[in-house]
CHARMM internal coordinates of N, CA and C (Angstrom, degrees):
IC EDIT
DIST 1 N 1 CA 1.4406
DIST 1 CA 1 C 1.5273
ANGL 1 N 1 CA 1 C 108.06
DIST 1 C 2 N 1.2895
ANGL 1 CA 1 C 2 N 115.27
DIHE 1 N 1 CA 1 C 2 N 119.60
DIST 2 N 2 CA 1.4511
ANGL 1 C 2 N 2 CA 116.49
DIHE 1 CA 1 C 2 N 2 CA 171.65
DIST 2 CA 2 C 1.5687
ANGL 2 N 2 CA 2 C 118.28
DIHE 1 C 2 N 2 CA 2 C -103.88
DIST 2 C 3 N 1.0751
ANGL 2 CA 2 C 3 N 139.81
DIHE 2 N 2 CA 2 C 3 N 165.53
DIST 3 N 3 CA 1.3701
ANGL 2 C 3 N 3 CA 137.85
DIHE 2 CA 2 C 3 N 3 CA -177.42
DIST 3 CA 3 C 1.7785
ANGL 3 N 3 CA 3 C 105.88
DIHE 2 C 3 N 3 CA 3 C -147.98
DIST 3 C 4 N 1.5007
ANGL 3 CA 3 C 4 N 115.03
DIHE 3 N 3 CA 3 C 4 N 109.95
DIST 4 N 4 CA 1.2631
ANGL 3 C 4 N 4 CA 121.70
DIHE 3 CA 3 C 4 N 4 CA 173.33
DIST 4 CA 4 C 1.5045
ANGL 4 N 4 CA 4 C 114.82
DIHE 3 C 4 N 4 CA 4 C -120.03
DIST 4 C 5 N 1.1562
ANGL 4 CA 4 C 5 N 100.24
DIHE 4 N 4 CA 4 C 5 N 154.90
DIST 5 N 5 CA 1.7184
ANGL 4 C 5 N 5 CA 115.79
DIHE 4 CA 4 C 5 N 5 CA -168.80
DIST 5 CA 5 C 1.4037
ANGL 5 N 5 CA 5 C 108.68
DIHE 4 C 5 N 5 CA 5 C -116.83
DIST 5 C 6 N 1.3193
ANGL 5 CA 5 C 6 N 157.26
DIHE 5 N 5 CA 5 C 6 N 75.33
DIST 6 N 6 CA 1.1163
ANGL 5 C 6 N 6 CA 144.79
DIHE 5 CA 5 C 6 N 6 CA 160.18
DIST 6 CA 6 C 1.5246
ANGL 6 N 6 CA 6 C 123.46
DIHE 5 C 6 N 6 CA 6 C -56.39
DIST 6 C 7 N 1.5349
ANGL 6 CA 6 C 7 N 105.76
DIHE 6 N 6 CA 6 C 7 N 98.43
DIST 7 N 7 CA 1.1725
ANGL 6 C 7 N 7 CA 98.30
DIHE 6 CA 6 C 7 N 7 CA 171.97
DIST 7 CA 7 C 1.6358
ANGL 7 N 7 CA 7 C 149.72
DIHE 6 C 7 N 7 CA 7 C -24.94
DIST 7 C 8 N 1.7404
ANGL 7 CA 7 C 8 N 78.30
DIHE 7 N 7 CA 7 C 8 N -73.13
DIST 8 N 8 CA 2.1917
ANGL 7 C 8 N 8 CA 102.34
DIHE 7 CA 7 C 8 N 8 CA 171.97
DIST 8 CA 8 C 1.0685
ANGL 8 N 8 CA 8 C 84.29
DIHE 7 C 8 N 8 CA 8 C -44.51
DIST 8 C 9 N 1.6118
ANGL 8 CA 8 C 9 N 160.53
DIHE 8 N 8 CA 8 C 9 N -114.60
DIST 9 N 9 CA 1.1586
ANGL 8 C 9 N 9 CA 145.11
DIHE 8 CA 8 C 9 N 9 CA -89.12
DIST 9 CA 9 C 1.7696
ANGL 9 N 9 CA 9 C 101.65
DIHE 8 C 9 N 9 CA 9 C -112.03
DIST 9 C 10 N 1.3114
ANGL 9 CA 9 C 10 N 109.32
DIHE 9 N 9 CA 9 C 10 N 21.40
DIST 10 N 10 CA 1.5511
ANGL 9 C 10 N 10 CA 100.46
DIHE 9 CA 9 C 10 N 10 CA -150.07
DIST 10 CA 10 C 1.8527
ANGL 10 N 10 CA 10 C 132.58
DIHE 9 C 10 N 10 CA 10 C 5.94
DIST 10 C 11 N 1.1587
ANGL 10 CA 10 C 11 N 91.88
DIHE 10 N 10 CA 10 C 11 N 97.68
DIST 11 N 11 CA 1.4400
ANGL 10 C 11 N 11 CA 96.15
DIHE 10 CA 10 C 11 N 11 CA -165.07
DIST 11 CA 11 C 1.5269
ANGL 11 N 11 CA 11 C 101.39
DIHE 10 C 11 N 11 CA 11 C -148.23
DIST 11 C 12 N 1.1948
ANGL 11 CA 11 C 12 N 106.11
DIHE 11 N 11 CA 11 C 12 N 131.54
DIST 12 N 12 CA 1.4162
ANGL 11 C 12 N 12 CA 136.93
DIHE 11 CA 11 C 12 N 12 CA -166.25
DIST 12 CA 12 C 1.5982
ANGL 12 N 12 CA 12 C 119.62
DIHE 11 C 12 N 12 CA 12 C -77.30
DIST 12 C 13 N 1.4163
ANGL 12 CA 12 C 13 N 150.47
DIHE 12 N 12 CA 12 C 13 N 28.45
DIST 13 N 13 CA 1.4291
ANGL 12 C 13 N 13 CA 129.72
DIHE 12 CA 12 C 13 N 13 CA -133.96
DIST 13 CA 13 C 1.2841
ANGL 13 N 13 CA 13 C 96.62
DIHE 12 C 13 N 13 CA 13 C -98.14
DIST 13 C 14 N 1.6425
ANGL 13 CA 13 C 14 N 120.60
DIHE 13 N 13 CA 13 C 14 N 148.84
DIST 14 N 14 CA 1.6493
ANGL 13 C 14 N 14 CA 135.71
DIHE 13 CA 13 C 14 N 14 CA -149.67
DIST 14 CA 14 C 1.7466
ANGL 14 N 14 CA 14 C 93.19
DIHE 13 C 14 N 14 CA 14 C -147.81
DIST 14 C 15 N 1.4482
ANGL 14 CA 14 C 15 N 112.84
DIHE 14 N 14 CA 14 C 15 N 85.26
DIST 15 N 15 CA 0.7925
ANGL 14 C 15 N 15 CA 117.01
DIHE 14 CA 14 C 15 N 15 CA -166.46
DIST 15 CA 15 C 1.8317
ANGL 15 N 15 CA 15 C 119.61
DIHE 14 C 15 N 15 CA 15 C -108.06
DIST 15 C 16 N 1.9228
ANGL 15 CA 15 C 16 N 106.22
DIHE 15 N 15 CA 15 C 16 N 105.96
DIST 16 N 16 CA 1.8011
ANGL 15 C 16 N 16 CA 107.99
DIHE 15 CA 15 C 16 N 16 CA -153.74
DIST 16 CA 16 C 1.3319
ANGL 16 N 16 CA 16 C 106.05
DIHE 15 C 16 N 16 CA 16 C -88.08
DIST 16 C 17 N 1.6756
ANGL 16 CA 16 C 17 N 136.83
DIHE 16 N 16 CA 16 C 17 N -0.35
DIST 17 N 17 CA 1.1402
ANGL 16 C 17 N 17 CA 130.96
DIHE 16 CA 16 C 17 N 17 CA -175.24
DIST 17 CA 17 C 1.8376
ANGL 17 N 17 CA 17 C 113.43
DIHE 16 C 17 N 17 CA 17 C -178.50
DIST 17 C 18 N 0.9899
ANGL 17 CA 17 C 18 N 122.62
DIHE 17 N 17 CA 17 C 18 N -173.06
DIST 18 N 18 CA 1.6811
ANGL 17 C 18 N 18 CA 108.61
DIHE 17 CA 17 C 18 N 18 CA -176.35
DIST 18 CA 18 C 1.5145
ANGL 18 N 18 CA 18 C 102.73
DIHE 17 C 18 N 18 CA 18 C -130.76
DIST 18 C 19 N 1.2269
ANGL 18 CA 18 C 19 N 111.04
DIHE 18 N 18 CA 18 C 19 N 37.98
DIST 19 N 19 CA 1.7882
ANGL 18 C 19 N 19 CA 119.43
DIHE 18 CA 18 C 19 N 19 CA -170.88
DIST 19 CA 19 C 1.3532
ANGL 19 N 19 CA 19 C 83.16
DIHE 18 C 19 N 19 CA 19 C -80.04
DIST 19 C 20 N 1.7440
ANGL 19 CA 19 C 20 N 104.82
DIHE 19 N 19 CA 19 C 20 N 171.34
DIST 20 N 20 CA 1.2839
ANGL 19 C 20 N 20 CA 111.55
DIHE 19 CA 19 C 20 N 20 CA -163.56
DIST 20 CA 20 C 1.9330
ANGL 20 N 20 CA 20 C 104.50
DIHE 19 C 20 N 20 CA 20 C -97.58
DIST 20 C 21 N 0.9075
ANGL 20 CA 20 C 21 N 121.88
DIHE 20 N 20 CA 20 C 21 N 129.11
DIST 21 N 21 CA 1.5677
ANGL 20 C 21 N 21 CA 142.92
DIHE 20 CA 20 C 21 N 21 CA -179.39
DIST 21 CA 21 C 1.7277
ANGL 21 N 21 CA 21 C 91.40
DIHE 20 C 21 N 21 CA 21 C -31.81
DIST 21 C 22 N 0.9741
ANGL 21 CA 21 C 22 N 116.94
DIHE 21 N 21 CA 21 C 22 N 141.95
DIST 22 N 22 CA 1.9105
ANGL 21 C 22 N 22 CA 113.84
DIHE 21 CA 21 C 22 N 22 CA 154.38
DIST 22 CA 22 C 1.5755
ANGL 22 N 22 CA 22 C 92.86
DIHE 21 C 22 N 22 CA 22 C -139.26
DIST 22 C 23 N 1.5141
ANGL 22 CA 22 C 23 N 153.02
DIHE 22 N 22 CA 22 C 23 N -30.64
DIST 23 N 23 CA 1.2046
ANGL 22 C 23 N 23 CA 112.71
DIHE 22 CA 22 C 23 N 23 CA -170.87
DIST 23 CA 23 C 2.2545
ANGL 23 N 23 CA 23 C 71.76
DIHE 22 C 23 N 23 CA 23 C -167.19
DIST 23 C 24 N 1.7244
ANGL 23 CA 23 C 24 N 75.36
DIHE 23 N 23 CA 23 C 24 N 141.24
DIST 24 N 24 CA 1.8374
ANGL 23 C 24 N 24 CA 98.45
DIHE 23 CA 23 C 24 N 24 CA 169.13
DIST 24 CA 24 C 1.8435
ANGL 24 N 24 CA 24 C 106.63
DIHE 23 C 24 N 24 CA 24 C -82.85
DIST 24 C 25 N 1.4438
ANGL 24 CA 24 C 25 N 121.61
DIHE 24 N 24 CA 24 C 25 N 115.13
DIST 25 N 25 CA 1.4936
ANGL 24 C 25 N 25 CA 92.96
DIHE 24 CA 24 C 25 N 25 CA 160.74
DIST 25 CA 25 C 1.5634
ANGL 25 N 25 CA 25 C 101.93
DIHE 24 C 25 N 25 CA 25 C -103.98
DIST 25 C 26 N 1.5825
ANGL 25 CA 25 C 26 N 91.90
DIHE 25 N 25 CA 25 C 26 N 161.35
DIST 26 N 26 CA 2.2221
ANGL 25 C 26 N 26 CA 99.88
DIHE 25 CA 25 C 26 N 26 CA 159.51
DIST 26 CA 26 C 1.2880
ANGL 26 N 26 CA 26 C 83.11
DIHE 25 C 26 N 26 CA 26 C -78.82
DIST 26 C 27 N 1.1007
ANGL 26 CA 26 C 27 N 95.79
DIHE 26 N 26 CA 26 C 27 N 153.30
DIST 27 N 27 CA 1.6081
ANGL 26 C 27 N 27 CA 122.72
DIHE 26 CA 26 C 27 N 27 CA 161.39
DIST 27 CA 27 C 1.6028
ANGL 27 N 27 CA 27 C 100.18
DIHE 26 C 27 N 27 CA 27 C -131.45
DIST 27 C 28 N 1.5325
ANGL 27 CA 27 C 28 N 114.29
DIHE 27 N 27 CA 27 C 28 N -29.00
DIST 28 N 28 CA 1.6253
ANGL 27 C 28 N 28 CA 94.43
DIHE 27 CA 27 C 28 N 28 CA 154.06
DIST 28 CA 28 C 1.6752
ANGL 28 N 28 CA 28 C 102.61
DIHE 27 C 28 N 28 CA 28 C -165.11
DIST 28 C 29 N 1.4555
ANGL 28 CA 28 C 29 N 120.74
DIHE 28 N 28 CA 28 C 29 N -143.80
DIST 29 N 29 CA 1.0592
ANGL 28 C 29 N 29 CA 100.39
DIHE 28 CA 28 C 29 N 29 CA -161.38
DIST 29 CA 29 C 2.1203
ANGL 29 N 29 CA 29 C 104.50
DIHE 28 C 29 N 29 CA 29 C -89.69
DIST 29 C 30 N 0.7371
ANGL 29 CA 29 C 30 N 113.96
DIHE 29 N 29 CA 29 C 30 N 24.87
DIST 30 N 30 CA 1.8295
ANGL 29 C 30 N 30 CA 141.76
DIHE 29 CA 29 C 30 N 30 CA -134.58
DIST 30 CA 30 C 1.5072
ANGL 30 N 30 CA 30 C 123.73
DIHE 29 C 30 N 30 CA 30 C -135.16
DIST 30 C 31 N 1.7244
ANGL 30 CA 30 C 31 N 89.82
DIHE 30 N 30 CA 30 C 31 N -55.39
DIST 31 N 31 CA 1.5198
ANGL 30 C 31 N 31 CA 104.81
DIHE 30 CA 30 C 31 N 31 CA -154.54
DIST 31 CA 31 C 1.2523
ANGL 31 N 31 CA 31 C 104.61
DIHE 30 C 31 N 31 CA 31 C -121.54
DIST 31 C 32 N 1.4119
ANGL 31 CA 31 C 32 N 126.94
DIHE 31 N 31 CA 31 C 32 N 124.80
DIST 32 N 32 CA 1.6974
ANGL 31 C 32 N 32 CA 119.50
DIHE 31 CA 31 C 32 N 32 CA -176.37
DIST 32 CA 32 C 1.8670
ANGL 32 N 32 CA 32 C 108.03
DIHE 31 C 32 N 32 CA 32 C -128.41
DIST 32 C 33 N 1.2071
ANGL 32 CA 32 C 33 N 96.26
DIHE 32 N 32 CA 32 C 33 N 138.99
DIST 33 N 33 CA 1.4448
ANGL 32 C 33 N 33 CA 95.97
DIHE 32 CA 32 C 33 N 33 CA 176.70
DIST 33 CA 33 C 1.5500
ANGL 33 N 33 CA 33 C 114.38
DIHE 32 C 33 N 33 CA 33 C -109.85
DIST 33 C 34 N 1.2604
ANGL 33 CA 33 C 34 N 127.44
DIHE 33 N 33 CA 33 C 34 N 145.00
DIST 34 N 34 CA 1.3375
ANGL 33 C 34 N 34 CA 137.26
DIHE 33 CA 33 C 34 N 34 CA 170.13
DIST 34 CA 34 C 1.6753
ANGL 34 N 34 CA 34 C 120.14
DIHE 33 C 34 N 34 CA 34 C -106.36
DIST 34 C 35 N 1.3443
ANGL 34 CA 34 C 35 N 107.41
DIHE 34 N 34 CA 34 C 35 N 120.47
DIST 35 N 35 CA 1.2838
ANGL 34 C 35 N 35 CA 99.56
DIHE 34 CA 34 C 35 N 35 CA -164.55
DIST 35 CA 35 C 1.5580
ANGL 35 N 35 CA 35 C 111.48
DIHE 34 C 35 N 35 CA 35 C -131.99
DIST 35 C 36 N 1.3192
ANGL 35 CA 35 C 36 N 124.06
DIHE 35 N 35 CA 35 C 36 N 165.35
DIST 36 N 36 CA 1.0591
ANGL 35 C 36 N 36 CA 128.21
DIHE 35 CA 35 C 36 N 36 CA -159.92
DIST 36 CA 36 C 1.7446
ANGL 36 N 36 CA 36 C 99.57
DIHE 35 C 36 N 36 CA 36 C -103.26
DIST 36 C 37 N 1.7155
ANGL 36 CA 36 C 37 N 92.46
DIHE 36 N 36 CA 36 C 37 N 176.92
DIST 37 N 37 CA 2.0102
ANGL 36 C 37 N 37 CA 93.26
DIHE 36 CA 36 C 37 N 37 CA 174.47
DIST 37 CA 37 C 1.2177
ANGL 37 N 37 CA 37 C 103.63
DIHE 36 C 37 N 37 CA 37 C -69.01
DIST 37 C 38 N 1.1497
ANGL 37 CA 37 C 38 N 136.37
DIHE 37 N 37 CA 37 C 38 N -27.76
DIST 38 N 38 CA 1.5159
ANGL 37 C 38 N 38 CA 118.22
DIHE 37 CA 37 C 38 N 38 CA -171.00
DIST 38 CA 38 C 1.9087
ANGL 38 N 38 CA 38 C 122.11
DIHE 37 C 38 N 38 CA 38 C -102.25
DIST 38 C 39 N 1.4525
ANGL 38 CA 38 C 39 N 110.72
DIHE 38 N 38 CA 38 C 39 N 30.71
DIST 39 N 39 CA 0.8636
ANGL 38 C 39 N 39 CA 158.86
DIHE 38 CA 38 C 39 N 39 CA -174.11
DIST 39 CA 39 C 1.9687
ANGL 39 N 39 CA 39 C 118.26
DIHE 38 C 39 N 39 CA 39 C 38.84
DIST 39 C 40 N 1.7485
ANGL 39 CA 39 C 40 N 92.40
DIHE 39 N 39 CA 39 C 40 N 40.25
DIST 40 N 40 CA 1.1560
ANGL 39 C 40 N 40 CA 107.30
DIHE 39 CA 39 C 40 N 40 CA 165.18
DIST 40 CA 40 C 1.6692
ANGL 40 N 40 CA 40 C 135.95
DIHE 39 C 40 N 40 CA 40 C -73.80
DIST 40 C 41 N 1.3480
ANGL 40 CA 40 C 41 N 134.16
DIHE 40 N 40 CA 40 C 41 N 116.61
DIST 41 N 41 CA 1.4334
ANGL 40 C 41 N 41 CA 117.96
DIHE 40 CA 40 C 41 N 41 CA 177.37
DIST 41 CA 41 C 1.3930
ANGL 41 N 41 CA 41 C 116.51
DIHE 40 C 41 N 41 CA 41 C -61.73
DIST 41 C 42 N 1.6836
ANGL 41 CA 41 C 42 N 96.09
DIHE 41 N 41 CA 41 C 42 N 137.71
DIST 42 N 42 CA 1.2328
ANGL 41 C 42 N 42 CA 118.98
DIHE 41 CA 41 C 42 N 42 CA -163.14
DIST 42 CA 42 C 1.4839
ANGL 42 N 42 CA 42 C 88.13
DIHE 41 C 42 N 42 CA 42 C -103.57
DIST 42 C 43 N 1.0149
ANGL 42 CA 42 C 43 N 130.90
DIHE 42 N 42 CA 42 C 43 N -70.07
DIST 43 N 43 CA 2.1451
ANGL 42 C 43 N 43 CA 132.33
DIHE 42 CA 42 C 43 N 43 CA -143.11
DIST 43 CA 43 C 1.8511
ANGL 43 N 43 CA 43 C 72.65
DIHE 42 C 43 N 43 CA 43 C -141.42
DIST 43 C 44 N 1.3379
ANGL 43 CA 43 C 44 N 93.92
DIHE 43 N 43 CA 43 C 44 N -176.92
DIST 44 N 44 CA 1.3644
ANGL 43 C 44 N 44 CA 125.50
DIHE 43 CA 43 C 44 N 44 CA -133.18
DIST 44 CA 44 C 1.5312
ANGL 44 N 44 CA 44 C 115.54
DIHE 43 C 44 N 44 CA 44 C -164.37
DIST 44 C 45 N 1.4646
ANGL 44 CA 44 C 45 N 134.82
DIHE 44 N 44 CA 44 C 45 N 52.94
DIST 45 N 45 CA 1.5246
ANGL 44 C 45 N 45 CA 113.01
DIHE 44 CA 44 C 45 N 45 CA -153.89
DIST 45 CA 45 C 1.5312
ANGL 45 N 45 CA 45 C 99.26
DIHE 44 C 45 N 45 CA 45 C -104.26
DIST 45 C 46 N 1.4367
ANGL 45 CA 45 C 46 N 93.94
DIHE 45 N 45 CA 45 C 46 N 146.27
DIST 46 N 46 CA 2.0126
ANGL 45 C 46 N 46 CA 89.66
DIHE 45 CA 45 C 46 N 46 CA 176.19
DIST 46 CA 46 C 1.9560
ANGL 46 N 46 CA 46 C 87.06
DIHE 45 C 46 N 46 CA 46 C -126.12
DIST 46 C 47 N 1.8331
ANGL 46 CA 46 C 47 N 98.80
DIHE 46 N 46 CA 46 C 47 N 139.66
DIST 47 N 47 CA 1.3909
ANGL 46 C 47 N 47 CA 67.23
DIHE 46 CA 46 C 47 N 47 CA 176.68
DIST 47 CA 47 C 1.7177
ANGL 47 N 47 CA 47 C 88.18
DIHE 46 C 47 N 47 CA 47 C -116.28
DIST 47 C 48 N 1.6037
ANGL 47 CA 47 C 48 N 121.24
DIHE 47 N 47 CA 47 C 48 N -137.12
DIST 48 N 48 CA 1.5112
ANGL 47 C 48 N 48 CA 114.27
DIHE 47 CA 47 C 48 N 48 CA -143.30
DIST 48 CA 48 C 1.0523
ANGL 48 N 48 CA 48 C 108.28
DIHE 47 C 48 N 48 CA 48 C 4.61
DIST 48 C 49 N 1.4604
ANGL 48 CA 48 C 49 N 139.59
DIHE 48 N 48 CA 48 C 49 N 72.58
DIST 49 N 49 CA 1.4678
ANGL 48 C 49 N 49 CA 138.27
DIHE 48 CA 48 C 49 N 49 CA 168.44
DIST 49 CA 49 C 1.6383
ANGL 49 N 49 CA 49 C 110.50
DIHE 48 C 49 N 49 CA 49 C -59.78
DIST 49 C 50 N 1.0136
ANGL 49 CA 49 C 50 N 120.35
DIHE 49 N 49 CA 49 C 50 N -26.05
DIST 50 N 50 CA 1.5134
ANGL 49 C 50 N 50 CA 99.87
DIHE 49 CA 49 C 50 N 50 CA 173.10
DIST 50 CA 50 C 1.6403
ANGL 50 N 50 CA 50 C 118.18
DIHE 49 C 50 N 50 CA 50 C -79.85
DIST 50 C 51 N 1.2323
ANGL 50 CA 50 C 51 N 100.19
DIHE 50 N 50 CA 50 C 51 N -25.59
DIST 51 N 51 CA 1.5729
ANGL 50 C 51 N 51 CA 101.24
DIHE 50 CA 50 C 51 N 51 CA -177.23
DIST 51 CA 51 C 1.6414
ANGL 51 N 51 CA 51 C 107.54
DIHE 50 C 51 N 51 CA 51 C -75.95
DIST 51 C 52 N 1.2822
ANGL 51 CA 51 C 52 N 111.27
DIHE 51 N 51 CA 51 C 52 N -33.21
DIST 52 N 52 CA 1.6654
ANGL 51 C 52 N 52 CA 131.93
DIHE 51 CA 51 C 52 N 52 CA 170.73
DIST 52 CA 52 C 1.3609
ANGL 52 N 52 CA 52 C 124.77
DIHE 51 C 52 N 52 CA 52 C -51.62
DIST 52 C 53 N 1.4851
ANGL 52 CA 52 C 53 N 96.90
DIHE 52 N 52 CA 52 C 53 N -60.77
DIST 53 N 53 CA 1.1217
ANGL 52 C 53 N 53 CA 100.87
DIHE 52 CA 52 C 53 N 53 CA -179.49
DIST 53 CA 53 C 1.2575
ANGL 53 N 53 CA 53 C 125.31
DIHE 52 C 53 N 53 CA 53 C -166.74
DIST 53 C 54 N 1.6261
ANGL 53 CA 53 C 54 N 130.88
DIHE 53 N 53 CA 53 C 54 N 155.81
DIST 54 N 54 CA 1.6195
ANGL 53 C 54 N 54 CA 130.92
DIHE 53 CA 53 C 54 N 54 CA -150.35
DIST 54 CA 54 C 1.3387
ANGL 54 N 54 CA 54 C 100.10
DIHE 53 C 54 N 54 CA 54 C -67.08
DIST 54 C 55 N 1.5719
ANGL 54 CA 54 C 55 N 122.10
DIHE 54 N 54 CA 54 C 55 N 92.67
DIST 55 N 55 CA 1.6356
ANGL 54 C 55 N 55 CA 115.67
DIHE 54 CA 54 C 55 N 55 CA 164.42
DIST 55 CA 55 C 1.1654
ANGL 55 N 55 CA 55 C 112.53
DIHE 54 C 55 N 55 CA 55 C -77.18
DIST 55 C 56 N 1.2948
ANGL 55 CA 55 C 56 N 135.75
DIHE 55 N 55 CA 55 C 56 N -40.83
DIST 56 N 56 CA 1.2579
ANGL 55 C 56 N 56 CA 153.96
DIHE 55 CA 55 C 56 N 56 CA 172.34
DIST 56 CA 56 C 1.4724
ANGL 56 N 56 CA 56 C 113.33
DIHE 55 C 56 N 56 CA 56 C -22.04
DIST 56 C 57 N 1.3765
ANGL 56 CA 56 C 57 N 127.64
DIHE 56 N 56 CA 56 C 57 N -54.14
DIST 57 N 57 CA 1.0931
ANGL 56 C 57 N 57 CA 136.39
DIHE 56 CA 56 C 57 N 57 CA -162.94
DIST 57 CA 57 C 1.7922
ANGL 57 N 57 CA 57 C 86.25
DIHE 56 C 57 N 57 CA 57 C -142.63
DIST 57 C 58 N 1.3658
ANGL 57 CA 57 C 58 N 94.82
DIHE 57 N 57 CA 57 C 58 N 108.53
DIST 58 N 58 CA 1.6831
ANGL 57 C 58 N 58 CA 109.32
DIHE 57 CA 57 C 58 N 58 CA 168.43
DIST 58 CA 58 C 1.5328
ANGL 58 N 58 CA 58 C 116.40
DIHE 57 C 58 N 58 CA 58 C -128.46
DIST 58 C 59 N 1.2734
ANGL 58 CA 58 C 59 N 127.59
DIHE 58 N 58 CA 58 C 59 N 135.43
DIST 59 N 59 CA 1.5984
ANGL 58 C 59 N 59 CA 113.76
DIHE 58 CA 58 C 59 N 59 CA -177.11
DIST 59 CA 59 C 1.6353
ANGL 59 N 59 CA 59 C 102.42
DIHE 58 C 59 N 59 CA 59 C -143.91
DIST 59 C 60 N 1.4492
ANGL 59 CA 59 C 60 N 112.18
DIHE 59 N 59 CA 59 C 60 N -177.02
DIST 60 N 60 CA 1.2994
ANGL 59 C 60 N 60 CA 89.46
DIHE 59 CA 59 C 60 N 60 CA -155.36
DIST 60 CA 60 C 1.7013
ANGL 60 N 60 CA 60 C 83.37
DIHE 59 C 60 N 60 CA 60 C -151.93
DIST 60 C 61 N 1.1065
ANGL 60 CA 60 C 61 N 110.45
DIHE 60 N 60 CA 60 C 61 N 135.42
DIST 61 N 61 CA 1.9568
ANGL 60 C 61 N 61 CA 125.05
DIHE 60 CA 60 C 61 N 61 CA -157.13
DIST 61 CA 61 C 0.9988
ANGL 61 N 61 CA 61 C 97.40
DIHE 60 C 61 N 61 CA 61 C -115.14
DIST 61 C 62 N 1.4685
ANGL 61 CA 61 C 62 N 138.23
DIHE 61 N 61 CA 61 C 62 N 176.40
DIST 62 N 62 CA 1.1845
ANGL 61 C 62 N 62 CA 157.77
DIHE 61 CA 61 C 62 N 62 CA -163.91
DIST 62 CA 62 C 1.3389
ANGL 62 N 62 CA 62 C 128.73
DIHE 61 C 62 N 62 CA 62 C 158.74
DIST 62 C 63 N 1.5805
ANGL 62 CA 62 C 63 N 100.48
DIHE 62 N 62 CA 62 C 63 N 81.26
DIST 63 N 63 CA 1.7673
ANGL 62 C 63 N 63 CA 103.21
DIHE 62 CA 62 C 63 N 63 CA -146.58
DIST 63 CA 63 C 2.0531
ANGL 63 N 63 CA 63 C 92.30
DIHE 62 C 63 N 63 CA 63 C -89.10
DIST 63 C 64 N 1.2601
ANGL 63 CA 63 C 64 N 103.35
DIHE 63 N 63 CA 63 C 64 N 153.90
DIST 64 N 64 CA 1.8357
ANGL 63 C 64 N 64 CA 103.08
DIHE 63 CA 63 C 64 N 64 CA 176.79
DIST 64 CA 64 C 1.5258
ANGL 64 N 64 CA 64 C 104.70
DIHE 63 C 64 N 64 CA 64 C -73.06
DIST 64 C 65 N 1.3186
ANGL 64 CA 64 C 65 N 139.96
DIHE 64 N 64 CA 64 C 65 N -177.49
DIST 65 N 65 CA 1.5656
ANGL 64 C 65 N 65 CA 141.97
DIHE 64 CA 64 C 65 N 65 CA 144.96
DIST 65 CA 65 C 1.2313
ANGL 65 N 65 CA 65 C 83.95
DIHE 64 C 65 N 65 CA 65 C -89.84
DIST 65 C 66 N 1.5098
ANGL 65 CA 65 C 66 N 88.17
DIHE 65 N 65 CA 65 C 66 N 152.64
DIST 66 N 66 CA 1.7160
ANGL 65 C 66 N 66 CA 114.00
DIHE 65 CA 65 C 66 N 66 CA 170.88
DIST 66 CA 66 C 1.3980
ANGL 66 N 66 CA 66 C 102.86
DIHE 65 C 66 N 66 CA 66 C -53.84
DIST 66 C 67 N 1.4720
ANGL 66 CA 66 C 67 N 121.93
DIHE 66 N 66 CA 66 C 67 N -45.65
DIST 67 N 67 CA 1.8618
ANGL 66 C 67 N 67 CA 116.34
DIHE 66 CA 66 C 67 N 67 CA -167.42
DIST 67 CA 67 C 1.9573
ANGL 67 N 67 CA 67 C 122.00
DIHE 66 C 67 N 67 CA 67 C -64.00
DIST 67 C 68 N 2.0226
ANGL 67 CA 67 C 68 N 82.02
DIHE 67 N 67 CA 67 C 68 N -6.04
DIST 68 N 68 CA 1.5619
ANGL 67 C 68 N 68 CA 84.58
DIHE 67 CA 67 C 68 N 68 CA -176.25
DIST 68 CA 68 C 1.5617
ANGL 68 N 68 CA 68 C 114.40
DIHE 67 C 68 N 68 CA 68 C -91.24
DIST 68 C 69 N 1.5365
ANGL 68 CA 68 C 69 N 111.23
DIHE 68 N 68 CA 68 C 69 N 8.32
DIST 69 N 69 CA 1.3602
ANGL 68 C 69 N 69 CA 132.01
DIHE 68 CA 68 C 69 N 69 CA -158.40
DIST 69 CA 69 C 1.4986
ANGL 69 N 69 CA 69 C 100.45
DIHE 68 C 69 N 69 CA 69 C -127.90
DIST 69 C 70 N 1.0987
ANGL 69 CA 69 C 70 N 117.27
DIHE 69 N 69 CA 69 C 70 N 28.49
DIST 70 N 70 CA 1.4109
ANGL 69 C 70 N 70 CA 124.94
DIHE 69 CA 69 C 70 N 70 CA 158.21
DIST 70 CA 70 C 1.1681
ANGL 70 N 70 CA 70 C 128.21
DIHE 69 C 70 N 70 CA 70 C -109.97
END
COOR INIT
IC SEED 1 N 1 CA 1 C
IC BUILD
């Protein structure tokens, strides 16, 4: 998973795999998804990402399952 920020256009792209694109949906007026034939999300675009959403401060979690804590 990569995550890029283009400034000039402020635009957000959240990118979960490198399968090949088959169709862009809106999901709103903002947020676009890229998706594959088997109707997996591929990319992820948010655009005014700063007005959208906290780029500024991004962090990145990784909680265990309980069964891995046994």
């Amino acid at each position: 998973m990569t995550i890029t920020y283009f400034k000039e256009t402020d635009s957000l792209l959240i990118t979960f795999n490198n399968n090949k694109i088959e169709e862009t949906k809106d999901i709103s007026e903002n947020i676009l998804l890229d998706i594959d034939s088997n109707r997996n999300i591929v990319s992820m675009t948010i655009e005014h990402a700063t007005k959208t959403a906290t780029i500024s401060n991004f962090s990145y979690n990784q909680i265990e399952s309980k069964s891995a804590k046994c």
